[in-house]
BANUFI-793883 format. One record per residue (C-alpha): residue number from 0; residue in one letter; x negated, y negated, z negated. Coordinates in steps of 0.25 Angstrom, whole numbers, plus 2048, in hexadecimal, padded with zeros to 3 digits. Layout:
<NUM, A, <X, Y, Z>>
...
This chain:
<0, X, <DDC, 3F4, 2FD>>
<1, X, <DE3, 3ED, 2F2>>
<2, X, <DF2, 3EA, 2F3>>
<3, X, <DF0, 3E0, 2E8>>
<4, X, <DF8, 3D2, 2EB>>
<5, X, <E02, 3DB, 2F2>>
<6, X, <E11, 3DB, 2EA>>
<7, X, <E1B, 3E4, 2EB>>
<8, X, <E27, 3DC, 2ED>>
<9, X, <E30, 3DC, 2F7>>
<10, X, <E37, 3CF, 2FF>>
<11, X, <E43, 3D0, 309>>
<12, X, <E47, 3C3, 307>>
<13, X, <E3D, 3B8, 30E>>
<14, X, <E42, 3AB, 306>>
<15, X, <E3E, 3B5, 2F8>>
<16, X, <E32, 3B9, 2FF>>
<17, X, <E2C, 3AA, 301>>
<18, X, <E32, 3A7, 2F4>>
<19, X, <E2D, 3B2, 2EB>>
<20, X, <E20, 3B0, 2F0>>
<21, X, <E20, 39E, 2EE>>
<22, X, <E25, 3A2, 2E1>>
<23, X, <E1B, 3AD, 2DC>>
<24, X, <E0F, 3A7, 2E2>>
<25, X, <E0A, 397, 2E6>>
<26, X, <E13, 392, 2EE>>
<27, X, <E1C, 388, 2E5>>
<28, X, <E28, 388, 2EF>>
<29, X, <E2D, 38D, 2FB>>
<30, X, <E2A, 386, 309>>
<31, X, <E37, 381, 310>>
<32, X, <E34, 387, 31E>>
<33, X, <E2D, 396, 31F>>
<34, X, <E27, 397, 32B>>
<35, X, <E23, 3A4, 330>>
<36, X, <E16, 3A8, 334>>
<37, X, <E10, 3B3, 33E>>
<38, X, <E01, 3B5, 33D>>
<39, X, <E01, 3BD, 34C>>
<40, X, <E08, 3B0, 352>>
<41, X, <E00, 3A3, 34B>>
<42, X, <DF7, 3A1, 356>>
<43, X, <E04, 3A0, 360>>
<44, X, <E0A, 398, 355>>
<45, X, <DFE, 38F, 353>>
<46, X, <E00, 38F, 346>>
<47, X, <E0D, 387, 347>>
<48, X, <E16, 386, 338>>
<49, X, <E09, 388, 331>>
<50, X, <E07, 37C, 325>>
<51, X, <DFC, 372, 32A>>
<52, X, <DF3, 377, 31C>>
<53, X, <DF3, 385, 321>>
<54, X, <DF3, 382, 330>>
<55, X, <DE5, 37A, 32E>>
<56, X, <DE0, 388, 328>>
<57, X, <DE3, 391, 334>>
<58, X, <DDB, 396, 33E>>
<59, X, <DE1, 3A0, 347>>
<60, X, <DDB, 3AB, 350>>
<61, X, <DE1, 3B8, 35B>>
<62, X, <DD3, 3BC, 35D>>
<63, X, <DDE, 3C9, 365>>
<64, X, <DEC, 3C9, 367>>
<65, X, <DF3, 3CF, 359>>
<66, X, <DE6, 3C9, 352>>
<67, X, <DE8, 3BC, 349>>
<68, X, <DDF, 3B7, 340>>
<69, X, <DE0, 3AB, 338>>
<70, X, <DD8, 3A5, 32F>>
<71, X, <DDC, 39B, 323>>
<72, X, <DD0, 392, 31D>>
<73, X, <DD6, 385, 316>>
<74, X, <DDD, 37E, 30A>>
<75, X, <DED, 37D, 30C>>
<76, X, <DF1, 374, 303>>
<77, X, <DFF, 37B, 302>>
<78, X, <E05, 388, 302>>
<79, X, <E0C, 390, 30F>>
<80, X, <E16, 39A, 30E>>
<81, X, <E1C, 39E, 31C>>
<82, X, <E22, 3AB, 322>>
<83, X, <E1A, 3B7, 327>>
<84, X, <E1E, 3C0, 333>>
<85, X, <E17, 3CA, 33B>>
<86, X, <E17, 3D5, 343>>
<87, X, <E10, 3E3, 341>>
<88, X, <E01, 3DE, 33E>>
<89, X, <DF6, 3DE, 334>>
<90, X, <DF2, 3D3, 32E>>
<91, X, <DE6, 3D0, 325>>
<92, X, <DE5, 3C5, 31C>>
<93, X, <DD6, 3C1, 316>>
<94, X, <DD8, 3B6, 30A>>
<95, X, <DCB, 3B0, 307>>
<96, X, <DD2, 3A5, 2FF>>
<97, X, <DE0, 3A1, 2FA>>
<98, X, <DED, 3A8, 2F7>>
<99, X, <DF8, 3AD, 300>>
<100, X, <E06, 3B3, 2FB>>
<101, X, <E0D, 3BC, 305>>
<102, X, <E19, 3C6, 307>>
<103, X, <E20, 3D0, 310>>
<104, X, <E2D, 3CF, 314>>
<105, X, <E33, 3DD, 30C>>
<106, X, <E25, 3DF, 309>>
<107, X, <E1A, 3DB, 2FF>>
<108, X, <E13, 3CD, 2FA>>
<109, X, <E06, 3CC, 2F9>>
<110, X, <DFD, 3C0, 2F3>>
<111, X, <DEF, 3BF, 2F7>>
<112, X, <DE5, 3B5, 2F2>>
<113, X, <DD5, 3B2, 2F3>>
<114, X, <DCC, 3BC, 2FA>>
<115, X, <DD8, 3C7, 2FE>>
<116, X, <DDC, 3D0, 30A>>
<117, X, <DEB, 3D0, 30E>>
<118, X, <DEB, 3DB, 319>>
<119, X, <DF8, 3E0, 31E>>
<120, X, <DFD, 3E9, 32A>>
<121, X, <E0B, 3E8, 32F>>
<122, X, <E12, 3F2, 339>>
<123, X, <E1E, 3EC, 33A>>
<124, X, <E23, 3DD, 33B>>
<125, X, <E21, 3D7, 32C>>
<126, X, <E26, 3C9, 326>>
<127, X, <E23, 3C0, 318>>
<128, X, <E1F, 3B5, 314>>
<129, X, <E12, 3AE, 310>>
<130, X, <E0A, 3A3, 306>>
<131, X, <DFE, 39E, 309>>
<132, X, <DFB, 396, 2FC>>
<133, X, <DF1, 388, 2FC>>
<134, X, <DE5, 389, 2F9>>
<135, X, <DD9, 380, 2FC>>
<136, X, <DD1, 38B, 301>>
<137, X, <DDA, 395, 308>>
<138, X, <DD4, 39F, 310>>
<139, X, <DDA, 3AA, 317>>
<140, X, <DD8, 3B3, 325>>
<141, X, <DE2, 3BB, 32A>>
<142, X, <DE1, 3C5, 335>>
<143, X, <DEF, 3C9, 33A>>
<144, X, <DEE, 3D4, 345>>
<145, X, <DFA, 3DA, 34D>>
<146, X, <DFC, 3EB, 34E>>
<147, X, <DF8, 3EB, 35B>>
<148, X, <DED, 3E3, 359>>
<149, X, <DEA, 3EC, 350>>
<150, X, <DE9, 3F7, 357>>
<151, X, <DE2, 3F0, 361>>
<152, X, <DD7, 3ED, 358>>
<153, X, <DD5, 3F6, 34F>>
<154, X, <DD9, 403, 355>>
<155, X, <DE3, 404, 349>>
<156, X, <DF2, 404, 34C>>
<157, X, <DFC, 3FB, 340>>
<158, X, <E01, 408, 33D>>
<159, X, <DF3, 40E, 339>>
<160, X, <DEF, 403, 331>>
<161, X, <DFB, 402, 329>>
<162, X, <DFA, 412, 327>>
<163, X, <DEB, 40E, 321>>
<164, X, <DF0, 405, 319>>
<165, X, <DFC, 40D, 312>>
<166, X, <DF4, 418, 30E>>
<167, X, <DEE, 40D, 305>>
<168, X, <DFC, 40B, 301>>
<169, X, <DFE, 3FE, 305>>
<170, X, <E09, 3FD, 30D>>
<171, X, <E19, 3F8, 30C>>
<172, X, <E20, 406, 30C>>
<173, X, <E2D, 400, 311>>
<174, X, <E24, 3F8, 31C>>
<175, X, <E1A, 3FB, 328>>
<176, X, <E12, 3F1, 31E>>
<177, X, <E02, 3F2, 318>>
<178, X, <DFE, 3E6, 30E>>
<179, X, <DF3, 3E6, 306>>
<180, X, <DE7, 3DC, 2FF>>
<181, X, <DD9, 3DE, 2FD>>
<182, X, <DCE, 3D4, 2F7>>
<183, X, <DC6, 3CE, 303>>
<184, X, <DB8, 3D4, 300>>
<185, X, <DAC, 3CF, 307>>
<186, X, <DB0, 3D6, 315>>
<187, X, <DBC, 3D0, 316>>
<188, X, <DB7, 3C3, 312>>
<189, X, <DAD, 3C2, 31D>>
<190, X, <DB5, 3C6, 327>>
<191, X, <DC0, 3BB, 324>>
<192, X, <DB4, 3B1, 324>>
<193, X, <DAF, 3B7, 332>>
<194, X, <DBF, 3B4, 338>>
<195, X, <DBF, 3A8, 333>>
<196, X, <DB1, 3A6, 339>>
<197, X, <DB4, 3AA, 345>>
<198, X, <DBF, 3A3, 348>>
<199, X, <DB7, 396, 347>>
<200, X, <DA9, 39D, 34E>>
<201, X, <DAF, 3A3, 35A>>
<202, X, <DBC, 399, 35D>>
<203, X, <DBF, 39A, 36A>>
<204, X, <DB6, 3A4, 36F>>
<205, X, <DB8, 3B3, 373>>
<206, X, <DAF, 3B8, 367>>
<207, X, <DBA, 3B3, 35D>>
<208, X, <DC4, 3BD, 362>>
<209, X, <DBB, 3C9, 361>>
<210, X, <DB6, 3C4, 353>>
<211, X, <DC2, 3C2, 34C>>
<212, X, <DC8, 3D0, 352>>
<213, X, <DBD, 3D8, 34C>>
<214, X, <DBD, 3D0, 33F>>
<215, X, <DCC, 3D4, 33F>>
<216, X, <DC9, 3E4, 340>>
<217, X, <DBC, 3E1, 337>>
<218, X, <DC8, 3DC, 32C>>
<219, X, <DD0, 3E6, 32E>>
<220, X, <DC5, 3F1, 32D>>
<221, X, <DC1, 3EB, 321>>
<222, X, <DCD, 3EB, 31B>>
<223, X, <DD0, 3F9, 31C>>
<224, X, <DC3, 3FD, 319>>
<225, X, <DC2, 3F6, 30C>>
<226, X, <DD0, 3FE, 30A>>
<227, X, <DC9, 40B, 30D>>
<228, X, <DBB, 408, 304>>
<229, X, <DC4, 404, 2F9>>
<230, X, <DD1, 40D, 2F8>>
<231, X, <DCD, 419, 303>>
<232, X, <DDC, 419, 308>>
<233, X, <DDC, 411, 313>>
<234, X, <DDD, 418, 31F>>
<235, X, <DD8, 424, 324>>
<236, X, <DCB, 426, 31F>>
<237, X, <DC1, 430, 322>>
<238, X, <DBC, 438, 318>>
<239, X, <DB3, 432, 30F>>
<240, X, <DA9, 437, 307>>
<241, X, <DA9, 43C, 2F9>>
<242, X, <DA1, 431, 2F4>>
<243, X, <DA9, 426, 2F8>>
<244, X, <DAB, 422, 2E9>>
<245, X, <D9D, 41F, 2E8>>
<246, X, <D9C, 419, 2F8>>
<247, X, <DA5, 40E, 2F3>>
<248, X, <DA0, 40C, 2E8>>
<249, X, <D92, 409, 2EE>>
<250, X, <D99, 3FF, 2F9>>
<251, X, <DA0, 3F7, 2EB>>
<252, X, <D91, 3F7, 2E5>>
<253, X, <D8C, 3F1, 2F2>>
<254, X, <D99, 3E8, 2F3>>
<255, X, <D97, 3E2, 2E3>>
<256, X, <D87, 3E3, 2E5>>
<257, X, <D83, 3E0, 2F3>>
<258, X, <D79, 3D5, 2EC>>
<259, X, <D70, 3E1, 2E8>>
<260, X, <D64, 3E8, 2F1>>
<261, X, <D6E, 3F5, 2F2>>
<262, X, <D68, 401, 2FB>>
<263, X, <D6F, 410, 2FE>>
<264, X, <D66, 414, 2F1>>
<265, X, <D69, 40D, 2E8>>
<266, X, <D78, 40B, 2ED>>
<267, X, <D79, 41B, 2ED>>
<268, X, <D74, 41E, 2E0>>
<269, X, <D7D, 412, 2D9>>
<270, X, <D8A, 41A, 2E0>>
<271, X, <D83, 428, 2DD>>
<272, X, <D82, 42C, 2EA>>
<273, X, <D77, 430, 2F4>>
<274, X, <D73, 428, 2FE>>
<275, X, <D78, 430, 30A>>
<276, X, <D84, 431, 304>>
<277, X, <D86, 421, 301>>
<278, X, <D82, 41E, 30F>>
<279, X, <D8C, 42A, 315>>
<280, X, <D96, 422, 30B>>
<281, X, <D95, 415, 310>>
<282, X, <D95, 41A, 31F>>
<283, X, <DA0, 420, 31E>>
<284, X, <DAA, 417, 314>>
<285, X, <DA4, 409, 318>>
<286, X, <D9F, 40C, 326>>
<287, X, <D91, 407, 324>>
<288, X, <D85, 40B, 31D>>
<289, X, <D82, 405, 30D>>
<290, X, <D78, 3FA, 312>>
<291, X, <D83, 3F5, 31E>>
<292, X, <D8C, 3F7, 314>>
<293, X, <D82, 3EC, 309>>
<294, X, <D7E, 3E4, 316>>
<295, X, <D8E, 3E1, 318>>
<296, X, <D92, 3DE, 30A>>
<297, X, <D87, 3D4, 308>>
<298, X, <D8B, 3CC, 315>>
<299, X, <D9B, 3CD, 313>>
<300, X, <D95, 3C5, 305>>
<301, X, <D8D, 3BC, 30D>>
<302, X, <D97, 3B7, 317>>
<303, X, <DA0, 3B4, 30B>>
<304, X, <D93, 3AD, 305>>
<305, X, <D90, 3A5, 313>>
<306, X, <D9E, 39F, 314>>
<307, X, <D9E, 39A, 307>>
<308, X, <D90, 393, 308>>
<309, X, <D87, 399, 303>>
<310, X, <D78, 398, 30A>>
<311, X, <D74, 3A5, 313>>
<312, X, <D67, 3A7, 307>>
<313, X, <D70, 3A5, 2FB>>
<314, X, <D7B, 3B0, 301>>
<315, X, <D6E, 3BA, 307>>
<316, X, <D6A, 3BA, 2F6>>
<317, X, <D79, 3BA, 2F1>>
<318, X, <D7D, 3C7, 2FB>>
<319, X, <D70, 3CF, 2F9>>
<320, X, <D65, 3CD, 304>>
<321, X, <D56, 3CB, 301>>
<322, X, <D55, 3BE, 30B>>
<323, X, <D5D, 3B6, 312>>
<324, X, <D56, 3BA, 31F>>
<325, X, <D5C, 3CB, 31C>>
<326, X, <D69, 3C3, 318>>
<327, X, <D6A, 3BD, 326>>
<328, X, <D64, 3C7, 330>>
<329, X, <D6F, 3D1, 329>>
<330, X, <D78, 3C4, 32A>>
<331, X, <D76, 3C3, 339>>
<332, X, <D77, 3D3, 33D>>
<333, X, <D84, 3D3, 335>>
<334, X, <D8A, 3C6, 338>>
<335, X, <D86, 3C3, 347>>
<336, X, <D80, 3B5, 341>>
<337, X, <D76, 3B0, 336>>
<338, X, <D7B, 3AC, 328>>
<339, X, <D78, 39D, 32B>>
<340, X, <D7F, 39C, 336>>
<341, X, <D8A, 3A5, 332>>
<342, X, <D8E, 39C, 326>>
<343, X, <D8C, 38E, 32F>>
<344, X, <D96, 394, 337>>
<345, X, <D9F, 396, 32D>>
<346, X, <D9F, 38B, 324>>
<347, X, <DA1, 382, 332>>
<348, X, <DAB, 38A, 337>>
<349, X, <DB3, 38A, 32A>>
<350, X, <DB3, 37A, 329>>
<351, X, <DB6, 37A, 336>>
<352, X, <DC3, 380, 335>>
């Protein structure tokens, strides 16, 4: 994980905090009410002291008590600055598209623009402030989930978590506070796409719940994971192989190449590495074997590819199968529906909402 976009200044003071943060960033001047804002109580609230602009961008989901998700897709033709608050929680914040300036009351601030990760995991009750700045295409899912919650869904207690996450030094030493960003990569992109999809897909209906809890745990998995692959200090891992140099490097050859007709051979001797070993590699660092691990990459790609228009035969070529009919049988095993029919459901839920 990268803690890059996460500054080190310190606020006590909550008028210098909104302040320094309209001054240093977009917001030309500070609004004349702050309201403040908790993400585990806007469904109760429905959504009440939130500007029209933004308001008309909000879709919000408790798929399980202490689980709110809300998705953002719209063009706010102004900024909102309002006041955070929150108990002990983990919160998760996927922007596909715009720019967002935060802080922490005695903590950090953090800027986060186009395609980044805000994950942060609090054991106590926390406070700041928050600018959401206009854009006419802003896109954002966030995924706020309470400790117990937590526990109750992951098996994994606050304190666990926040344990993982300071042996990658990134926590607050004078708080029970974690913050850190992270680019989206293609997993976490399709995953924010599938909420949103959801959401729409499965309104109303008992599927919805179960679809947007495991897309939460899938986020946070990922999270970690990607944490683990890249840096190896998150968490306690268990004991890798001496060849993990050259593992990770073969998954960031398939990741920058996935277009190319890559086998465990070839892979093997392009890393140095025999095969058994490659394979024992990827099974025990990525959970999967080198050809789930292709087979994934290229879809994560392909959903990306489907939501933004591109025909099922055009993004079959672009992400590295031989037909568009191997492209969609893979599509369908993986997806739980065909290509076509996966990117009709999109696009007509997107311009529903």
């Amino acid at each position: 994980m990268s803690d890059s976009g996460v500054k080190g200044s310190c606020f006590t003071d909550k008028t210098c905090q909104i302040r320094n943060i309209c001054m240093n960033g977009l917001s030309s001047e500070l609004p004349p009410a702050i309201v403040s804002h908790n993400p585990a109580k806007m469904v109760e609230n429905k959504l009440d002291g939130i500007p029209d602009t933004w308001r008309q961008t909000m879709l919000l989901e408790r798929p399980n008590d202490g689980i709110n998700i809300c998705s953002m897709y719209g063009s706010p033709d102004r900024n909102w600055a309002f006041q955070s608050e929150t108990d002990a929680a983990l919160s998760m914040s996927f922007l596909v598209n715009g720019r967002i300036e935060a802080a922490i009351e005695d903590g950090v601030d953090v800027r986060l623009e186009n395609d980044q990760v805000m994950l942060m995991a609090s054991n106590q009750p926390i406070s700041g402030w928050d600018v959401f700045l206009a854009n006419d295409d802003f896109k954002l899912v966030n995924i706020h989930i309470s400790a117990q919650a937590l526990m109750g869904l992951t098996g994994i207690s606050m304190s666990d978590l926040l344990q993982q996450m300071r042996a990658a030094k990134l926590d607050m030493p004078h708080m029970d506070v974690c913050m850190s960003t992270l680019p989206l990569n293609s997993s976490l992109r399709r995953i924010a796409a599938e909420i949103v999809h959801a959401q729409h897909r499965y309104a109303g209906s008992p599927l919805s719940k179960l679809f947007l809890c495991a897309k939460a745990a899938e986020a946070l998995t990922t999270i970690v994971s990607h944490g683990i692959n890249q840096h190896g200090n998150i968490g306690s891992v268990r004991a890798l192989p001496t060849d993990r140099p050259k593992v990770v490097r073969a998954k960031a050859l398939l990741e920058n190449t996935y277009t190319e007709n890559w086998n465990v051979a070839a892979l093997a001797q392009a890393v140095g590495l025999n095969e058994k070993r490659l394979q024992a590699g990827f099974q025990t660092l990525f959970g999967c074997s080198v050809h789930e691990c292709l087979t994934r990459i290229r879809l994560d790609v392909a959903l990306a590819m489907l939501a933004h228009g591109f025909s099922v035969t055009h993004t079959a070529q672009s992400v590295g199968f031989s037909t568009s009919s191997h492209f969609s049988k893979t599509f369908s095993q993986h997806i739980g529906v065909p290509p076509k029919r996966w990117a009709k459901e999109w696009h007509l839920s997107k311009n529903a909402h």
